[in-house]
NUZADREN-75151 format. One record per residue: x, y, z of N, C-alpha, C, O in turn. Coordinates in Angstrom, 1 decimal, decimal comma, always signed. Example, Ala and Ser with C-alpha at 12.3 -4.5 7.8 and 13.67 -1.06 7.14 Angstrom:
n.east_n.north_n.up_ca.east_ca.north_ca.up_c.east_c.north_c.up_o.east_o.north_o.up
+13,2_-5,7_+7,8_+12,3_-4,5_+7,8_+13,2_-3,3_+7,8_+14,2_-3,3_+8,5
+12,8_-2,2_+7,1_+13,7_-1,1_+7,1_+12,9_+0,0_+7,9_+13,4_+1,1_+8,0
end
This chain:
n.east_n.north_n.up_ca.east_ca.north_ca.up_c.east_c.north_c.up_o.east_o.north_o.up
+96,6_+190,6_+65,1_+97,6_+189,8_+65,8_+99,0_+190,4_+65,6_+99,2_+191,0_+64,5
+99,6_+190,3_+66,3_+101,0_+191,5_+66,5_+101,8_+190,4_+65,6_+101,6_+189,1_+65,7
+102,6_+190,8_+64,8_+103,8_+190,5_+64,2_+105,3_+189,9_+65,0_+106,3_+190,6_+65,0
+105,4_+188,7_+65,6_+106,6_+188,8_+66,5_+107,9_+188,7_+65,7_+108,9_+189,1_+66,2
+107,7_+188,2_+64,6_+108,7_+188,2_+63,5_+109,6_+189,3_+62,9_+110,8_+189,3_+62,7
+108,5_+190,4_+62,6_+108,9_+192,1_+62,6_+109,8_+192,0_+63,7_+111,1_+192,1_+63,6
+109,0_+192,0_+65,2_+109,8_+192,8_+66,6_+111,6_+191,9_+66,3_+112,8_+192,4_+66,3
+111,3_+190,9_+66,1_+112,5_+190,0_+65,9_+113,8_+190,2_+64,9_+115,0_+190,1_+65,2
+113,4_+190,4_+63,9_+114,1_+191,2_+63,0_+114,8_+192,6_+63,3_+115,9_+192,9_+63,0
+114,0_+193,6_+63,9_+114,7_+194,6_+64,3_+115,4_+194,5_+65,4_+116,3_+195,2_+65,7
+115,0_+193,5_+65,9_+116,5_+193,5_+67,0_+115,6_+194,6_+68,5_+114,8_+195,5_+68,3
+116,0_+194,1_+69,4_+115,9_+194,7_+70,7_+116,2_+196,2_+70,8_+117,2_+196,7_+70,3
+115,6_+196,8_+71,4_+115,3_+198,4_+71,5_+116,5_+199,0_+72,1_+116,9_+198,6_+73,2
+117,1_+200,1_+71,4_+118,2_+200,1_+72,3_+117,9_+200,9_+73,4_+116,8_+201,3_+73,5
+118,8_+201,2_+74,6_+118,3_+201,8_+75,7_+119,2_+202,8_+76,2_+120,3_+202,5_+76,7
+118,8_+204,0_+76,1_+119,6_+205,0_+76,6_+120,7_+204,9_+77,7_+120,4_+204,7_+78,9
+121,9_+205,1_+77,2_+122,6_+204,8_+78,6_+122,7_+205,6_+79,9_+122,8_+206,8_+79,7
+122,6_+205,4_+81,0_+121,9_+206,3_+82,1_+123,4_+206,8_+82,8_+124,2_+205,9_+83,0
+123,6_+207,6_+83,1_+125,1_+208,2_+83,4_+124,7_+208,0_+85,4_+123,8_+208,7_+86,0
+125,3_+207,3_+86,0_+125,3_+207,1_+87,4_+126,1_+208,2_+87,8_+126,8_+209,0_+87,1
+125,9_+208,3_+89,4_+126,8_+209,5_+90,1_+127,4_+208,7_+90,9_+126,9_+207,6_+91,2
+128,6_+209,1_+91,2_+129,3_+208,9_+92,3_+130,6_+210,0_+92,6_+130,6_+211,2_+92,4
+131,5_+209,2_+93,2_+132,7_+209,8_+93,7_+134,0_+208,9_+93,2_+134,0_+207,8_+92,8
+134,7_+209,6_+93,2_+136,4_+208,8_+93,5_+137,0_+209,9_+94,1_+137,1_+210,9_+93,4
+137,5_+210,0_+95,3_+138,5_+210,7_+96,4_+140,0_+210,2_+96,5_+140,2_+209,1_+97,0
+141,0_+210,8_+96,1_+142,7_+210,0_+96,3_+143,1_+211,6_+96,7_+142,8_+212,7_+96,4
+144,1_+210,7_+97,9_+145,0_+211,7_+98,5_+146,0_+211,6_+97,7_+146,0_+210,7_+96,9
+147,1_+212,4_+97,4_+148,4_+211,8_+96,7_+149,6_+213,0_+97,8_+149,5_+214,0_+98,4
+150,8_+212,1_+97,6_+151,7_+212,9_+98,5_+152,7_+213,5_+97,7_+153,1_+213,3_+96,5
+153,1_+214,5_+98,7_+154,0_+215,3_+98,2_+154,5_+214,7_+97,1_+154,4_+213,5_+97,0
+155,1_+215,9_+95,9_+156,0_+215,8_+94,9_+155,8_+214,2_+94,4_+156,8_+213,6_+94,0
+154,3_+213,5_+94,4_+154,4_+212,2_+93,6_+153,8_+212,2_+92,5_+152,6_+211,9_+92,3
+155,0_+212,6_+91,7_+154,5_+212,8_+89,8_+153,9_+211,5_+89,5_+152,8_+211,2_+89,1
+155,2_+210,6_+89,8_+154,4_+208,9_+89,4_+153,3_+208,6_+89,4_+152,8_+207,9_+88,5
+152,4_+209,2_+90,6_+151,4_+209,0_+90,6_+149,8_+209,3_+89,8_+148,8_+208,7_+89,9
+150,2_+210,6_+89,1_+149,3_+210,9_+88,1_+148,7_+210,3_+87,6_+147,5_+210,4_+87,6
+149,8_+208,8_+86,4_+149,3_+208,4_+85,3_+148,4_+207,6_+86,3_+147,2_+207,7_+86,1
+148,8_+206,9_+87,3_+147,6_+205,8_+87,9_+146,7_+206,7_+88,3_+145,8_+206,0_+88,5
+146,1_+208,2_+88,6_+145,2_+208,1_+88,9_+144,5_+208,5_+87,6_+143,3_+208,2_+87,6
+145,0_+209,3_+86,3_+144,0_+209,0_+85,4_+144,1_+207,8_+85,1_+143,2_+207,7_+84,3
+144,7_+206,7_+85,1_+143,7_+205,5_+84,5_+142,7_+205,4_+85,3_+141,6_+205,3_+84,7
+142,8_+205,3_+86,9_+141,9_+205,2_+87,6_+140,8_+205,8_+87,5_+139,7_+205,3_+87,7
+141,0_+207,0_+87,1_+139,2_+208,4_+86,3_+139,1_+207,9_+85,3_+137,9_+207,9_+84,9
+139,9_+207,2_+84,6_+139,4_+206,5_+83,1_+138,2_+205,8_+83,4_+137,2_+206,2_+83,0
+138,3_+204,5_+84,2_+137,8_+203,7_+84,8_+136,5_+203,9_+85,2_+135,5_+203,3_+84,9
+136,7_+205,3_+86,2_+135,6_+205,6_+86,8_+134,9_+206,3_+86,0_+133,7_+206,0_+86,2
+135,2_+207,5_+84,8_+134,1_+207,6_+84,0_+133,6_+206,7_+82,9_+132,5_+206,7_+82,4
+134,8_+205,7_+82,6_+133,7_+205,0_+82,3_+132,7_+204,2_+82,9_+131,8_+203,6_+82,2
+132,7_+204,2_+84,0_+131,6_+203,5_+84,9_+130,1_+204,4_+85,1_+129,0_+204,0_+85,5
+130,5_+205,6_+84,6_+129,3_+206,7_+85,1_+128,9_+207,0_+83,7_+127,9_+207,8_+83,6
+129,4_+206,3_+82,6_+129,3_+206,4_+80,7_+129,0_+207,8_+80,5_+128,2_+208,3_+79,7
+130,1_+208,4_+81,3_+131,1_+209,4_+80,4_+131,2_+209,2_+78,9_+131,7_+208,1_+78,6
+130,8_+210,1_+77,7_+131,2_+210,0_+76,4_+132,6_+210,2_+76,5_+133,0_+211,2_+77,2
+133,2_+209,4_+75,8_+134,9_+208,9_+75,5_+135,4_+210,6_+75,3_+135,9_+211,1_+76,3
+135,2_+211,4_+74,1_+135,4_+212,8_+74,1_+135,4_+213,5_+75,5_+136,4_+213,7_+76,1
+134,4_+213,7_+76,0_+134,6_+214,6_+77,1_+135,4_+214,4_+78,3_+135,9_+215,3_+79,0
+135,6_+212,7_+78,5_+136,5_+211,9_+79,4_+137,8_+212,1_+78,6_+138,7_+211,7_+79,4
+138,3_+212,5_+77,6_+139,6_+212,8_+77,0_+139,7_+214,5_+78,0_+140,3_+214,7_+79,1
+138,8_+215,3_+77,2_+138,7_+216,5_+78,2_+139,1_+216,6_+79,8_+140,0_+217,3_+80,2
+138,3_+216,0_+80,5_+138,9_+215,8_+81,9_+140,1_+215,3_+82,4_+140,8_+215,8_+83,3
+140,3_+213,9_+81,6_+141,8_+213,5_+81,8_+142,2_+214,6_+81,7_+141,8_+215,3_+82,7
+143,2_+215,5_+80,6_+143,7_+216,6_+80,1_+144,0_+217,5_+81,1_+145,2_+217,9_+81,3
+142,6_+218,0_+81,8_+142,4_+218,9_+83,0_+142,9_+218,0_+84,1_+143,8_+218,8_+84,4
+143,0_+217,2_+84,8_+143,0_+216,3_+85,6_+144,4_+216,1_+86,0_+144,8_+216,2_+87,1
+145,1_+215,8_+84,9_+146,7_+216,0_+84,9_+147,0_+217,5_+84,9_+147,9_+217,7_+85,7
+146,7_+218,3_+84,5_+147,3_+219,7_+84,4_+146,9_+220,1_+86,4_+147,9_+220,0_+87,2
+146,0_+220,3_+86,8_+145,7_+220,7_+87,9_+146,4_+219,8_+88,9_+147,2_+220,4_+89,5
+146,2_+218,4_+89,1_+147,0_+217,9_+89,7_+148,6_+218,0_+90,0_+149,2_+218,0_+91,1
+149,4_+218,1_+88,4_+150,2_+218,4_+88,4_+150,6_+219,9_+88,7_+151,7_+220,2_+89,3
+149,9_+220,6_+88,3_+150,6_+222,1_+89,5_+150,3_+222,5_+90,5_+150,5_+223,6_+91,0
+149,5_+221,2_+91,3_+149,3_+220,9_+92,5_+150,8_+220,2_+93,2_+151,1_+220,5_+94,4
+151,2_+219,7_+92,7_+152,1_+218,8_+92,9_+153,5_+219,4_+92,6_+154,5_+218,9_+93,2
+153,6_+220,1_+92,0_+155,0_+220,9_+91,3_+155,0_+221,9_+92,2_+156,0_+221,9_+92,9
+153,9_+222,9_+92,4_+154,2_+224,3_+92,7_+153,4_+224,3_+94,1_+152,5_+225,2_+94,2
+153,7_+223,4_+95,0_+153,3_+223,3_+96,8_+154,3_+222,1_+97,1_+154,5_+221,1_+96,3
+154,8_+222,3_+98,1_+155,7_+221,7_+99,2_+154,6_+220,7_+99,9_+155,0_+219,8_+100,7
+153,3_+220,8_+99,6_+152,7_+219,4_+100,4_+151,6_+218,3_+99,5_+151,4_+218,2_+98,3
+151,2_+217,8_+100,2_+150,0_+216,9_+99,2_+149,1_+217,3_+98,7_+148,5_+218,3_+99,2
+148,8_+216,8_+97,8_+147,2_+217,2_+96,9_+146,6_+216,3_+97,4_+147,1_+215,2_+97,7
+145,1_+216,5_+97,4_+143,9_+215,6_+97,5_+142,6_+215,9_+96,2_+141,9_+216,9_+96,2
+142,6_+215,0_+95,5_+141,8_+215,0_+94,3_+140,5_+214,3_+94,7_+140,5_+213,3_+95,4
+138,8_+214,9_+94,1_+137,9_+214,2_+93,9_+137,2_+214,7_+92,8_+137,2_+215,8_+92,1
+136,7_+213,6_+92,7_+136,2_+213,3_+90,6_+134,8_+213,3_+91,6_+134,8_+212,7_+92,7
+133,5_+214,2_+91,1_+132,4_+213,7_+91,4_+131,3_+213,7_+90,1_+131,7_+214,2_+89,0
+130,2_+213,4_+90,1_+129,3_+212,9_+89,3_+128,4_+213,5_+89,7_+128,1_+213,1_+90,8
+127,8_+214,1_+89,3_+126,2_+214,7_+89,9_+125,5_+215,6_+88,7_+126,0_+216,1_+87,7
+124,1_+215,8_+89,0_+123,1_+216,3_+87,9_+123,8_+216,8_+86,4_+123,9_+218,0_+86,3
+124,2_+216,2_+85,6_+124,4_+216,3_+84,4_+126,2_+216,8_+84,3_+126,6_+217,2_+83,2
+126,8_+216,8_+85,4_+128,1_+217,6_+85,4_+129,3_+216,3_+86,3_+129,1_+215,4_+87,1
+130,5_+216,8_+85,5_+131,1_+216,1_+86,7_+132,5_+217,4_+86,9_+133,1_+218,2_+86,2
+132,4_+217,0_+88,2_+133,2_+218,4_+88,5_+134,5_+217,5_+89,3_+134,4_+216,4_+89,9
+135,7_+218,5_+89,0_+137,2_+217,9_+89,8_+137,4_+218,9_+90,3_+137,3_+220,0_+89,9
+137,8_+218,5_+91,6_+138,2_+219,5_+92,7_+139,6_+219,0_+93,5_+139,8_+218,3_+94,5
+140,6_+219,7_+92,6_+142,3_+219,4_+93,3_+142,0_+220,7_+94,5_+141,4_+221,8_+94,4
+142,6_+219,9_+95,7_+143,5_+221,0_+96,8_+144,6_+220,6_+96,9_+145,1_+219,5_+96,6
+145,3_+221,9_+97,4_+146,8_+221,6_+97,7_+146,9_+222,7_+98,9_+146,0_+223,6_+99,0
+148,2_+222,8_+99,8_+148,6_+223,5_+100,8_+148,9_+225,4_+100,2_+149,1_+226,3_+100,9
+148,9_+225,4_+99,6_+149,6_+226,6_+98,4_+148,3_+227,4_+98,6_+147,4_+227,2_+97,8
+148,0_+228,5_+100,0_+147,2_+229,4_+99,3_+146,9_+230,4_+98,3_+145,7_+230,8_+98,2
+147,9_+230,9_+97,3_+148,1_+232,0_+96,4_+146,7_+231,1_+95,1_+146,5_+229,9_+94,9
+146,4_+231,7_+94,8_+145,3_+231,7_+93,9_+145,7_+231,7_+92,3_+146,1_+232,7_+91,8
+145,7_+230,8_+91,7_+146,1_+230,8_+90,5_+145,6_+231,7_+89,5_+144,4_+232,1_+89,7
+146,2_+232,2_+88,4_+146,5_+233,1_+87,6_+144,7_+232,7_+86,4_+144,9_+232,3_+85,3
+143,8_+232,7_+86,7_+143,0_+231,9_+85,4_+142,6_+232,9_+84,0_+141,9_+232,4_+83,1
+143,0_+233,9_+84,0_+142,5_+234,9_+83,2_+144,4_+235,3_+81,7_+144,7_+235,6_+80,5
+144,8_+235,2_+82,6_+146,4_+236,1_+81,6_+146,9_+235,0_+81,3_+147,3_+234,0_+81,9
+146,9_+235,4_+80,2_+147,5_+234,7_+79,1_+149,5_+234,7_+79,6_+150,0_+235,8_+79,9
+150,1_+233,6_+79,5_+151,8_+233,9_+79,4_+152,4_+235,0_+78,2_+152,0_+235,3_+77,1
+153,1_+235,2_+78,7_+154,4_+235,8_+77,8_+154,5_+234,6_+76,3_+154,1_+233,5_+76,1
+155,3_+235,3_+75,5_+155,2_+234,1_+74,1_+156,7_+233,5_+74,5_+157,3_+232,7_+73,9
+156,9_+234,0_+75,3_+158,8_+233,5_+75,5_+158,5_+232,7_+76,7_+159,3_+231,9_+77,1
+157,3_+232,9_+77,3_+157,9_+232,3_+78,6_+157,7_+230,5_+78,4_+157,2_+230,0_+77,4
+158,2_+229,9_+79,4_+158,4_+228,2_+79,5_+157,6_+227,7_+79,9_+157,6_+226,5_+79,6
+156,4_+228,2_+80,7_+155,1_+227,4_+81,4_+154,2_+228,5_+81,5_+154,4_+229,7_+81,3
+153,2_+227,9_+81,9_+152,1_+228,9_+82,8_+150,5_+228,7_+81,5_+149,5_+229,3_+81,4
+151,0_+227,6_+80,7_+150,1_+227,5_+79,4_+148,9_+226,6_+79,8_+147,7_+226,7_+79,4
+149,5_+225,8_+80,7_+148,4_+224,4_+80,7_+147,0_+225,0_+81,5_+145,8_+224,9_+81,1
+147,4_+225,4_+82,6_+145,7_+226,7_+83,5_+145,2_+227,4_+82,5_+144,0_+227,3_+82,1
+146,2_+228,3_+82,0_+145,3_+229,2_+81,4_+145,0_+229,6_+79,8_+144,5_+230,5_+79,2
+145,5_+228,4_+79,6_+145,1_+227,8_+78,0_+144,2_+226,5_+77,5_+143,2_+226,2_+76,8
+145,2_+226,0_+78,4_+144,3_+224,3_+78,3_+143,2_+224,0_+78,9_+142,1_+223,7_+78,3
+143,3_+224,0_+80,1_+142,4_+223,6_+81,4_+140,7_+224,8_+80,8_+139,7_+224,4_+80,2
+141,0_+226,4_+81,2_+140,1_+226,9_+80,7_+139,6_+226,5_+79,3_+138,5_+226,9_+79,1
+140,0_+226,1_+78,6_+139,1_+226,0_+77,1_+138,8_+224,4_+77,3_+137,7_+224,1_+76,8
+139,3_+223,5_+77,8_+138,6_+222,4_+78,1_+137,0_+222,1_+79,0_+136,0_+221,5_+78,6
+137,2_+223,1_+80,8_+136,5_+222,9_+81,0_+135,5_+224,4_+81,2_+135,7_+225,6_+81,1
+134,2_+223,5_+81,4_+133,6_+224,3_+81,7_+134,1_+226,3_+82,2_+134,5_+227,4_+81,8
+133,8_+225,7_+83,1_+134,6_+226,6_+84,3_+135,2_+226,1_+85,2_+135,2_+224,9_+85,5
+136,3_+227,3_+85,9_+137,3_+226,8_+86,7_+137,2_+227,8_+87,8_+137,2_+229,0_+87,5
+137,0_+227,3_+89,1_+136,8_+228,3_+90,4_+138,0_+227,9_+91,3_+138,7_+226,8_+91,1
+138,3_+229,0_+92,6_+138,8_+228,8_+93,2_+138,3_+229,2_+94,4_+137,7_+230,2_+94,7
+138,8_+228,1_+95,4_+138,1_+228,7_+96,8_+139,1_+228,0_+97,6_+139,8_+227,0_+97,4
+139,2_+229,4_+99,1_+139,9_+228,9_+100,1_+139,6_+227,8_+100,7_+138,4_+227,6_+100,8
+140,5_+226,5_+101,3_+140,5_+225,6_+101,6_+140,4_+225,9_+103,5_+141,2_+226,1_+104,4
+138,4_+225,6_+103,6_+138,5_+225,8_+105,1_+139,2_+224,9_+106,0_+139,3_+223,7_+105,8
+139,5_+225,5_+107,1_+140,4_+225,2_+108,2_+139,3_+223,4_+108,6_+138,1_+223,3_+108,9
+140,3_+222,3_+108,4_+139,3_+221,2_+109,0_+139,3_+220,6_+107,6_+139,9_+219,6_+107,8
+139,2_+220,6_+107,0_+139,1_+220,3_+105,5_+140,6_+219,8_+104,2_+141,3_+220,8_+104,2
+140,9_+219,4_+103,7_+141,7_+218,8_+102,7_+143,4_+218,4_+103,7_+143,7_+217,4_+104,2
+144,1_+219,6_+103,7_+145,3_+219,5_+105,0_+145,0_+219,9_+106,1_+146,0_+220,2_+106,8
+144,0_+220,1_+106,6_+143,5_+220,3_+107,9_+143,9_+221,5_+108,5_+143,3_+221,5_+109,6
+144,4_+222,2_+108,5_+144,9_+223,5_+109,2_+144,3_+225,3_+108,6_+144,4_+226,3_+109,2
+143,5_+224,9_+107,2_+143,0_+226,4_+107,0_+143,8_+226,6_+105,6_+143,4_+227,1_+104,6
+144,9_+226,1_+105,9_+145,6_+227,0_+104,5_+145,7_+226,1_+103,2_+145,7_+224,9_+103,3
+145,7_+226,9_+102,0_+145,6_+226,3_+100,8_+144,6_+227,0_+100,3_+144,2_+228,2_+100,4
+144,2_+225,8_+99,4_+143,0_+226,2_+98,5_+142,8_+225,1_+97,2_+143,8_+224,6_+96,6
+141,0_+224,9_+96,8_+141,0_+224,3_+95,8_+140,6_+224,5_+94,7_+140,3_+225,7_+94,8
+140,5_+224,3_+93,6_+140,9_+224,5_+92,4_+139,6_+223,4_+91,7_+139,7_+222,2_+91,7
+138,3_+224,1_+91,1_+137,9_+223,0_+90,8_+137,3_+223,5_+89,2_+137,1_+224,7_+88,8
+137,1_+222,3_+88,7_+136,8_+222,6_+86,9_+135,4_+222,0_+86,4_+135,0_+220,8_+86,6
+135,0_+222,5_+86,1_+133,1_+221,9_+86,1_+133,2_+221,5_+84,4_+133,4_+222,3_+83,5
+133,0_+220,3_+84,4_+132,4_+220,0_+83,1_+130,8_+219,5_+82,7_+130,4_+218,5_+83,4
+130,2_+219,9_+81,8_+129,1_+219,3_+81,5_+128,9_+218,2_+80,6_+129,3_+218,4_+79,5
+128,0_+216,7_+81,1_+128,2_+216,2_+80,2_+126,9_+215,3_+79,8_+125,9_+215,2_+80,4
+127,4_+214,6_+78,5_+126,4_+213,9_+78,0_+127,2_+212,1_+77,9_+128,3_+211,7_+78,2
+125,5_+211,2_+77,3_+126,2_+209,7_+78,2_+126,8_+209,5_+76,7_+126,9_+210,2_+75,8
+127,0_+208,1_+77,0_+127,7_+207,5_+75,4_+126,2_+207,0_+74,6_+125,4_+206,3_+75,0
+126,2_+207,7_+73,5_+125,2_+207,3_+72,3_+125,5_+205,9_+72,0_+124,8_+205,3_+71,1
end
């Protein structure tokens, strides 16, 4: 006869947390810095809803503001950001109007003032970081630009 006293004492089995997919899509306009901090709280939000482990959702924030923000600094038009969720990865994909292709490989000058956060930060955070032309019909509609996206791999909350 089974022990229910045992099962009772140990307490209820825990249950792996299952990491859900989805999306979050935000346009943001021209030159709106302000807007950053609200959309990482808002990816906060959302990975925690997909149980993102806290570490690696530190990681993406990080990347998230860096990309965005030289989306937003170094193009004359809007960015359009999406956070997505799919088979074990969540990947961010900033566009902006700016087709010149960012620098992902060279390191800055030790004197110079910027150029650290792409190719210091962002690469050793994520995964990988690709770039592709932004086709014509797609993010600002006219062909020009390009997106910028950073693949992370991840695991749920233990």
């Amino acid at each position: 006869m089974p022990d229910h006293n045992a099962a009772l004492a140990q307490g209820p089995t825990p249950r792996e947390p299952q990491i859900s997919t989805g999306e979050l899509s935000v346009h943001l306009a021209a030159g709106d810095l302000a807007a950053v901090s609200n959309l990482r709280r808002t990816a906060r939000t959302k990975l925690a809803a997909w149980a993102i482990a806290p570490g690696r959702t530190d990681d993406i924030l990080v990347v998230l503001s860096e990309l965005v923000t030289n989306a937003l600094v170094h193009t004359e038009g809007p960015a359009r950001v999406r956070l997505e969720c799919r088979s074990g990865q969540v990947l961010l994909h900033v566009s902006d109007i700016n087709p010149a292709v960012p620098d992902l490989e060279t390191m800055p000058e030790m004197e110079a003032e910027g150029g650290y956060g792409l190719a210091c930060i962002a690469a050793a955070l994520a995964d990988e970081i690709t770039t592709s032309p932004e086709p014509s019909g797609k993010g600002n509609g006219n062909g020009n630009g390009k997106t910028v996206t950073a693949a992370f791999s991840i695991a749920t909350l233990s």
